[in-house]
C-alpha positions as CSV (number, residue, x, y, z in Angstrom):
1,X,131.9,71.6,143.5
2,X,135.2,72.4,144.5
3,X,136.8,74.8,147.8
4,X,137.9,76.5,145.2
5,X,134.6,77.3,143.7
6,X,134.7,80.7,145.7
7,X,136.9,81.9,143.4
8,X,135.5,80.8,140.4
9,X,132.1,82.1,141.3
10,X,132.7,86.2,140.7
11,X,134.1,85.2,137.0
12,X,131.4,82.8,136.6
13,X,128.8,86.0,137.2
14,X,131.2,88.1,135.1
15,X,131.4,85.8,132.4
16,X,127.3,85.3,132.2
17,X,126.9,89.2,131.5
18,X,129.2,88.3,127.9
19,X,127.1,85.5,127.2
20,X,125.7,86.1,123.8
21,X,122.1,84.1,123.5
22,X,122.4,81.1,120.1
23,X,126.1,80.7,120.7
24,X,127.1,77.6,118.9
25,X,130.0,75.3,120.2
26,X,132.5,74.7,118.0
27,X,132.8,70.5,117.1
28,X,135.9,68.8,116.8
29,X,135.8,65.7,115.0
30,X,135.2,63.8,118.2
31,X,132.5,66.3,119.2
32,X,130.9,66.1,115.5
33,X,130.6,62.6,115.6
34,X,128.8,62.7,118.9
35,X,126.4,64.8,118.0
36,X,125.5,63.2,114.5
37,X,125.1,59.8,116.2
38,X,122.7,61.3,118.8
39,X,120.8,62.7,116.3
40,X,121.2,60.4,112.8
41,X,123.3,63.1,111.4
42,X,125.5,61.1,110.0
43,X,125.5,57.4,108.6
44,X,128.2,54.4,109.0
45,X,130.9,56.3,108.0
46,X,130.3,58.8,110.7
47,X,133.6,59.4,111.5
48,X,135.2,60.6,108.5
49,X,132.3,62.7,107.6
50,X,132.2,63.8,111.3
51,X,135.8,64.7,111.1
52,X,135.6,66.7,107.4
53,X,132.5,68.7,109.2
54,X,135.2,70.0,111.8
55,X,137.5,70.8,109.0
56,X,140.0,68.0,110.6
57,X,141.7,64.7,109.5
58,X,140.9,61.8,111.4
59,X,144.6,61.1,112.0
60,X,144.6,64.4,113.9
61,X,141.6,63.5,116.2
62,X,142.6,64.2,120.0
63,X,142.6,61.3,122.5
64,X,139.2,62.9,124.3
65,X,136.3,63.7,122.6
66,X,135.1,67.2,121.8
67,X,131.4,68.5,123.1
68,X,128.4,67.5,120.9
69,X,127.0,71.2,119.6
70,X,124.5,72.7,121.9
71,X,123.3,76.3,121.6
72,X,121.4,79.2,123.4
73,X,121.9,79.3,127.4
74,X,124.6,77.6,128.3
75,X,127.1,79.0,130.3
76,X,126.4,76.6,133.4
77,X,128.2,74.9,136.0
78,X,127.6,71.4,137.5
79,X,125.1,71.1,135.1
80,X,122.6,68.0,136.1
81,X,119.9,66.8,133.4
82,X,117.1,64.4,132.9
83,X,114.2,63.6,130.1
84,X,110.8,64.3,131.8
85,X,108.2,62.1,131.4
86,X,106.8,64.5,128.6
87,X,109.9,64.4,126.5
88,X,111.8,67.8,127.5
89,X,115.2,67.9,128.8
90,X,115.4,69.5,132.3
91,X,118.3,70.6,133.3
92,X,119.4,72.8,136.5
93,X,123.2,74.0,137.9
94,X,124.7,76.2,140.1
95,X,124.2,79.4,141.4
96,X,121.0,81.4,140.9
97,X,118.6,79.5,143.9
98,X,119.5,77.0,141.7
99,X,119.5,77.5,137.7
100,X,116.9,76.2,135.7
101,X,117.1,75.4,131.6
102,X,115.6,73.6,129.1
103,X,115.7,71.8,125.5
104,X,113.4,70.0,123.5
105,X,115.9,68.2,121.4
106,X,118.7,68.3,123.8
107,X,120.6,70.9,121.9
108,X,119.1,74.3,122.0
109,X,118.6,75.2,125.8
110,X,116.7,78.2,127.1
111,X,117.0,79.6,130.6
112,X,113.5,79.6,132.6
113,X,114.4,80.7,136.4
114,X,115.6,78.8,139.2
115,X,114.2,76.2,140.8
116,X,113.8,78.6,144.3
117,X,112.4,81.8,144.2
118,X,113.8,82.9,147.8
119,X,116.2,80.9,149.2
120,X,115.0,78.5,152.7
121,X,116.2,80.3,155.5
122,X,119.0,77.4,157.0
123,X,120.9,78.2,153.7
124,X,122.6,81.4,155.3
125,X,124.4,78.9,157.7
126,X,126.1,77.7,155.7
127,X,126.4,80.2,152.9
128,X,126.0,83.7,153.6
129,X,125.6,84.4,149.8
130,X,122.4,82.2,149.7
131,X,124.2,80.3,146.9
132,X,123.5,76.4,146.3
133,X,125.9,73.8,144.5
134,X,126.0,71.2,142.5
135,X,122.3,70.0,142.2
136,X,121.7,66.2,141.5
137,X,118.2,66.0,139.9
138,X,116.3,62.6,139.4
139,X,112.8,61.6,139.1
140,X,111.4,58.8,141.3
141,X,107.7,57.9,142.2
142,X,105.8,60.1,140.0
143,X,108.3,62.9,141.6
144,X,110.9,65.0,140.7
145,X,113.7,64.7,143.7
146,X,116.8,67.3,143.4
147,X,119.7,67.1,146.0
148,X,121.8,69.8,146.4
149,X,125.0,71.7,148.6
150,X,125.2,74.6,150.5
151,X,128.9,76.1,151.5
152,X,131.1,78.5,151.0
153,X,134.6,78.9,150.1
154,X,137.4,76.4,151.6
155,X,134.7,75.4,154.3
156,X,133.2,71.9,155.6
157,X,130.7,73.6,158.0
158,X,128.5,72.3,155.0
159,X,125.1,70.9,154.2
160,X,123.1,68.6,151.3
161,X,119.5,69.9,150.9
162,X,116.9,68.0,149.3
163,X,113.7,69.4,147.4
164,X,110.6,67.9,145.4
165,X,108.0,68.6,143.1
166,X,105.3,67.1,141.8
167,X,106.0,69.0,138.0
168,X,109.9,70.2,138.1
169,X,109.0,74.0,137.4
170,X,110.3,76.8,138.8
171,X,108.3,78.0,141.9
172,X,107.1,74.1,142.4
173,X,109.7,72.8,144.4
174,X,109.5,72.4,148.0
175,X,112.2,72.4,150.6
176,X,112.9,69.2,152.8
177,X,115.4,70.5,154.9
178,X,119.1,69.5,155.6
179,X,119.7,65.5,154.3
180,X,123.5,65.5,155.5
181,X,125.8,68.4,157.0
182,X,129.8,68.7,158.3
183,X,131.4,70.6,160.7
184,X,134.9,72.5,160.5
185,X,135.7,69.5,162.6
186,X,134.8,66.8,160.4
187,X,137.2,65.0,158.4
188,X,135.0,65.3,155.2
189,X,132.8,67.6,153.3
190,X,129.3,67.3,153.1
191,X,128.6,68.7,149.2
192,X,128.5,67.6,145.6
193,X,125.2,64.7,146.3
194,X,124.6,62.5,143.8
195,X,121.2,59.4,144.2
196,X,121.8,56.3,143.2
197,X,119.0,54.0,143.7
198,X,120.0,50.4,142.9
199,X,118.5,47.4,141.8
200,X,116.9,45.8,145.4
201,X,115.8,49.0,146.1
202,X,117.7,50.6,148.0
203,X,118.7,54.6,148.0
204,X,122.5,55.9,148.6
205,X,124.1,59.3,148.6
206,X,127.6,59.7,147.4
207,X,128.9,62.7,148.5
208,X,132.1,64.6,149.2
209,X,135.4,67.3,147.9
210,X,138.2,67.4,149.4
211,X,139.4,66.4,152.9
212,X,139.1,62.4,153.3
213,X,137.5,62.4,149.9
214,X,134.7,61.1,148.3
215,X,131.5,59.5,150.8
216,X,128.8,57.4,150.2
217,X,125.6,57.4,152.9
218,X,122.3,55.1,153.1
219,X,118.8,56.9,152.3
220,X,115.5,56.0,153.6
221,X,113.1,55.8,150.2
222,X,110.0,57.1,152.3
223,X,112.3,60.1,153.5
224,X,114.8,60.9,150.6
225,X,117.1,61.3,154.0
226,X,119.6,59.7,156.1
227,X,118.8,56.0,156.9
228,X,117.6,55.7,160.9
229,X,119.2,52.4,160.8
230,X,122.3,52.1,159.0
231,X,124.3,55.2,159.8
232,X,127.5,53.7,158.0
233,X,129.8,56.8,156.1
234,X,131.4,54.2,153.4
235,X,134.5,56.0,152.4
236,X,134.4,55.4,148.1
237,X,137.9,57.4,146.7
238,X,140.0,59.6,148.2
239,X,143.9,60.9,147.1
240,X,146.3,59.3,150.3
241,X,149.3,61.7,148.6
242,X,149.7,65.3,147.1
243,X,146.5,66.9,145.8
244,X,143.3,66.1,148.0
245,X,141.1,67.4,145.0
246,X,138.9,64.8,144.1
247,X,134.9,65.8,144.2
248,X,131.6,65.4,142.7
249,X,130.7,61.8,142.7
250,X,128.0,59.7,140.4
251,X,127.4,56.6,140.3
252,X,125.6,54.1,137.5
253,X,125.3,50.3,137.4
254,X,126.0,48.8,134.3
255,X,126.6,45.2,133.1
256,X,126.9,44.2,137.2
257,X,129.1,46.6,137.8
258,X,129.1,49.5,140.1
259,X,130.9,52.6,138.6
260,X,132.0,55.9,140.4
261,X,132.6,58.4,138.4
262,X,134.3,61.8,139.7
263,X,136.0,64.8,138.8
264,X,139.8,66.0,140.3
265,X,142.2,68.4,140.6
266,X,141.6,72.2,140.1
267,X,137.8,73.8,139.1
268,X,137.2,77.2,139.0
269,X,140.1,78.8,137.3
270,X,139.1,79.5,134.3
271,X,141.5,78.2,131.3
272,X,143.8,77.9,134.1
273,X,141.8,74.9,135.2
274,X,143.3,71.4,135.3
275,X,139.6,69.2,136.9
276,X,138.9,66.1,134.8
277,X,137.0,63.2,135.0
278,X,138.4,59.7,136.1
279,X,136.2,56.2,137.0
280,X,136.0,52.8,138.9
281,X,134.4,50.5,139.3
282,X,132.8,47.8,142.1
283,X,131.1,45.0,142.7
284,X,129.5,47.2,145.4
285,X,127.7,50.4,145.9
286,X,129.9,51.2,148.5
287,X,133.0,49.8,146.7
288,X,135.9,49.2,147.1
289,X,136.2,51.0,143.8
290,X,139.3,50.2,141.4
291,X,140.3,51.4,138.3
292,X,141.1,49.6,134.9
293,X,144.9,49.4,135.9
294,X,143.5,47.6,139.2
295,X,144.3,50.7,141.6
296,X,142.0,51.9,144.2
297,X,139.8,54.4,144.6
298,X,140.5,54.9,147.9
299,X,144.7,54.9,146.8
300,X,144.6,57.6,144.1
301,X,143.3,55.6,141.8
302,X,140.7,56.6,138.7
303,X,140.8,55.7,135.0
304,X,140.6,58.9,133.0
305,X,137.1,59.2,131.2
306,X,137.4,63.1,130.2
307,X,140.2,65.9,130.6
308,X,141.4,69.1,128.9
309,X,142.0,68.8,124.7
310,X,142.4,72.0,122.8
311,X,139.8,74.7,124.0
312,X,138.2,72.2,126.1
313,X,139.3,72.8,129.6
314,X,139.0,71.6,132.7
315,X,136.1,69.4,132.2
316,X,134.2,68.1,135.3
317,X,131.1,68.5,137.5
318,X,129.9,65.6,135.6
319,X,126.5,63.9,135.8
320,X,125.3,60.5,133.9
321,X,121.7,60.3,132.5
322,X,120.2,57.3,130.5
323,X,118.6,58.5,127.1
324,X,116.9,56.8,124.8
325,X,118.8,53.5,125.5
326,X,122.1,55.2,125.6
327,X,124.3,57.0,128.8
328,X,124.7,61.0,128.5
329,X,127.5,62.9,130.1
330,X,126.5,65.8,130.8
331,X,129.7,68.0,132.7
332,X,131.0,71.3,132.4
333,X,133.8,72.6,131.3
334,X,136.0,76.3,130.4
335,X,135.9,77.5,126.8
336,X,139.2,78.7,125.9
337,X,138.2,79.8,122.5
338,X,135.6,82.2,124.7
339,X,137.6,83.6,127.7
340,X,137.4,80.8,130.0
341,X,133.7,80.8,129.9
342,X,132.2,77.7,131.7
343,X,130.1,75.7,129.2
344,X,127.6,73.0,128.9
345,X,129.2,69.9,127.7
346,X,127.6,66.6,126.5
347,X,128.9,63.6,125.1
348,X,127.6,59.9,124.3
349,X,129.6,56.8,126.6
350,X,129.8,54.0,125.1
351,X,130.8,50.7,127.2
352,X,133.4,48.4,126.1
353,X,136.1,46.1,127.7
354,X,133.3,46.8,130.8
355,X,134.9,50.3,130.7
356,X,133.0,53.5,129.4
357,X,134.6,56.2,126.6
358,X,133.3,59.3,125.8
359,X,132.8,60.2,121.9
């Protein structure tokens, strides 16, 4: 989540009281095609029957995909979603001692709670509001793992939480304590985790907003914190010129390739908004990360995945969940057509060229 969060948080609170329960995203043909390939809507010829359920021409189709249709809850922010074991979506964000919905078919979503029912008492360190960021939920072990931020506005003096449960229900989950935390002298900021547990077994944290960018840290499996022994901060993307806004990190491994996913420029704002979603990729967890034109990471680089098309704007926050055989983006993003509310978005990636494509 961005330093400029703070400001988006009083409209995000303003804009939940308008929220009308079974609201129904409109689909552009992009977005119709998404959904009716998720769910065998459509056949072959997907994409011209996609496009004439939108009421568009293909010709006219934009160069990023709209959201698949979900309903119900979903004003969110830095949404983060897995399939439990039993089937049903889970999916917490911001705000709210952390938000708690979910969906049985991955498009109607209910709100159930938060995931805290009184807040641990370090959190008003670091936020006086009580108010946690960016969760990154996962399930590991027979237990549900979520990592999470707590700041405040334009501030480093930040830390990454961790909790668990043994179910992933409200009330269940049980605080670990501080994983990572930066001072108003560090030259980074410790928010927006994301796990990525690779192949040999071994846990990382990519972290970071801001400042010197994006961060990736070693995790001790037994702890779900900080490695005693490697104490390394790898330094994954950052922007060396203009704009430092570069934030919310995941990272998947696909076809032997490490890919870092993350969202820049301006959250918050409403339809004024500019974040989208660009991606590398490595040959290591802790990179160097380049993108398709062969730019680095770490040199403003980042291959646009997702950015603003019609009343889709600003979309970011993202996370990456495995489905059914196939990659999710789950991400947020401001509905123009609805005052700048921020919405659930979710889209299929498909990989091609070694390169992923929302659609």
């Amino acid at each position: 989540m961005t330093e400029l969060r703070g400001h988006g948080k009083a409209r995000h609170r303003r804009k939940k009281t308008a929220l009308l329960a079974g609201v129904a995203l409109a689909l552009t043909a992009a977005g119709a095609m998404a959904y009716g390939t998720a769910f065998g809507v459509f056949g072959e010829d997907a994409q011209p029957k996609a496009a004439a359920a939108a009421g568009q021409s293909t010709s006219s189709a934009s160069a990023y995909p709209g959201p698949g249709r979900v309903t119900g809850d979903v004003v969110v922010h830095d949404p983060t979603m897995l399939r439990a074991p039993n089937g049903r979506y889970l999916l917490h964000s911001t705000h709210g001692y952390l938000e708690f919905r979910t969906s049985t078919d991955r498009v109607a979503f209910s709100r159930n709670g938060n995931a805290f029912s009184s807040p641990p008492r370090w959190w008003s360190r670091y936020s006086p509001e009580n108010d946690p960021w960016a969760p990154d939920l996962s399930y590991h072990g027979g237990r549900y793992l979520m990592y999470y931020a707590v700041s405040r506005f334009r501030s480093n003096t930040s830390a990454i939480g961790l909790a668990t449960s043994t179910t992933g229900m409200p009330g269940s989950w049980k605080d670990q304590g501080i994983v990572h935390s930066s001072t108003s002298s560090s030259d980074y900021n410790a928010i927006d985790p994301d796990l990525f547990v690779d192949d040999d077994g071994k846990w990382w944290l990519a972290f970071g907003s801001h400042w010197s960018g994006i961060k990736m840290i070693r995790l001790d499996p037994k702890t779900g914190k900080q490695h005693g022994k490697d104490t390394t901060r790898h330094s994954l993307a950052s922007r060396t010129t203009g704009a430092r806004a570069v934030e919310g990190p995941t990272v998947v491994k696909r076809n032997g390739y490490y890919y870092l996913f993350a969202s820049y420029d301006t959250c918050c704002s409403g339809t004024a908004s500019t974040y989208k979603i660009k991606v590398g990729r490595a040959t290591s967890p802790t990179g160097p990360y380049y993108d398709r034109n062969g730019v680095a990471m770490n040199k403003n680089g980042g291959t646009v995945v997702m950015a603003s098309q019609g009343s889709v704007i600003g979309p970011g926050g993202q996370d990456i969940m495995r489905d059914g055989g196939s990659d999710l983006l789950v991400y947020h993003y401001y509905d123009g057509s609805d005052g700048g509310a921020s919405k659930l978005g979710l889209n299929l990636l498909k990989w091609s060229g070694g390169w992923p494509t929302a659609y």
